[in-house]
C-alpha positions in Angstrom: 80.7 118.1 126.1 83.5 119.0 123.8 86.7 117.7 123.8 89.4 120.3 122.9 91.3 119.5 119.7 95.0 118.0 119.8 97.6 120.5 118.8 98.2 121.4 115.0 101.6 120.3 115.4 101.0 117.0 116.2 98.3 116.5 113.8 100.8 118.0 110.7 103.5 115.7 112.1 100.9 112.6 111.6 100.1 113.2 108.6 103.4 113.8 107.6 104.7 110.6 108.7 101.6 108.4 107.7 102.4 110.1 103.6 106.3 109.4 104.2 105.4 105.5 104.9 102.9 105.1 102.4 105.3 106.7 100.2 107.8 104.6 101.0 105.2 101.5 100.9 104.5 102.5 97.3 108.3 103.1 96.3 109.3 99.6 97.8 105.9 97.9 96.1 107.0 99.1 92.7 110.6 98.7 92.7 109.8 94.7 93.8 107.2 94.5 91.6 109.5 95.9 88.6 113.3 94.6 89.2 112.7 91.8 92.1 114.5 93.8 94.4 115.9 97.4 94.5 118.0 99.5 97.1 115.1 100.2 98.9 113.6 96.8 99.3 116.6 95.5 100.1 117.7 97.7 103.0 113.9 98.0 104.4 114.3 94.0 104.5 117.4 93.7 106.4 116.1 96.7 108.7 112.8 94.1 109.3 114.5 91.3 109.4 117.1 93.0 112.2 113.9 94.1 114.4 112.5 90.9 114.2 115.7 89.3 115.2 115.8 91.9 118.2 112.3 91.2 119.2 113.0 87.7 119.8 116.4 87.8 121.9 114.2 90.4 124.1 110.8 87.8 123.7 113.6 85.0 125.1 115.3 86.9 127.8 111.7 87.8 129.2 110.7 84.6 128.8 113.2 83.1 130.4 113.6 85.6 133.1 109.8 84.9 134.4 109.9 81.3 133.8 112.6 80.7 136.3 110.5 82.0 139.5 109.2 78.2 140.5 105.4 78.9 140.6 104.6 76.7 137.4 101.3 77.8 137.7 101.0 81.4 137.7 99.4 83.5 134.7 102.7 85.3 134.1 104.8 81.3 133.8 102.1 80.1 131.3 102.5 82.6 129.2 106.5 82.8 129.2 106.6 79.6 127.6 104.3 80.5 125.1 106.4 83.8 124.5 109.3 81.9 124.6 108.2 79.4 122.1 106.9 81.9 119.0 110.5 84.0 120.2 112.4 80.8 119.5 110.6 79.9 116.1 110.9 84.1 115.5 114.7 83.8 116.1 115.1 80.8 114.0 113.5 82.3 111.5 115.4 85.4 110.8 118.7 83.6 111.3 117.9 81.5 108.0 117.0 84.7 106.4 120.6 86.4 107.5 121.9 82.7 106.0 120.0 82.7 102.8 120.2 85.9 102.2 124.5 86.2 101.6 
């Protein structure tokens, strides 16, 4: 059986955006590899560093949030405190980036 084709728009939009990050990629490669550090690498750090900083606040709120309903050994309680602990070390972490980096 065949299965019908995904719509040419998608598939342009794709490729478009997997050629504008490996663009960027390349871009960002060369100007650390060249000066240590251009405009670009610079403001696609911060932006990485920002998400990762947002990922663990939401890692800890869910952690926390499913840790706190008393059944210590439930699946979902196990797992919170795993979560929480790579959030807290994730948190940590981009907080002495933000430090170091001024």
């Amino acid at each position: 059986m065949k299965l019908p084709r995904t719509s040419g728009g998608r598939r342009i939009l794709a490729r478009a955006l997997l050629y504008g990050c490996v663009f960027t990629a390349i871009v960002a490669t060369r100007e650390h590899l060249l000066s240590g550090g251009g405009p670009l690498t610079k403001s696609l750090g911060s932006a990485f560093n920002q998400g990762l900083s947002t990922a663990a606040k939401f890692g800890l709120g869910v952690s926390l949030l499913h840790d706190r309903e008393g059944d210590s050994d439930s699946w979902l309680s196990r797992n919170s405190r795993k979560l929480e602990k790579i959030s807290r070390e994730a948190f940590v972490r981009s907080a002495k980036v933000d430090i170091y980096a001024d």
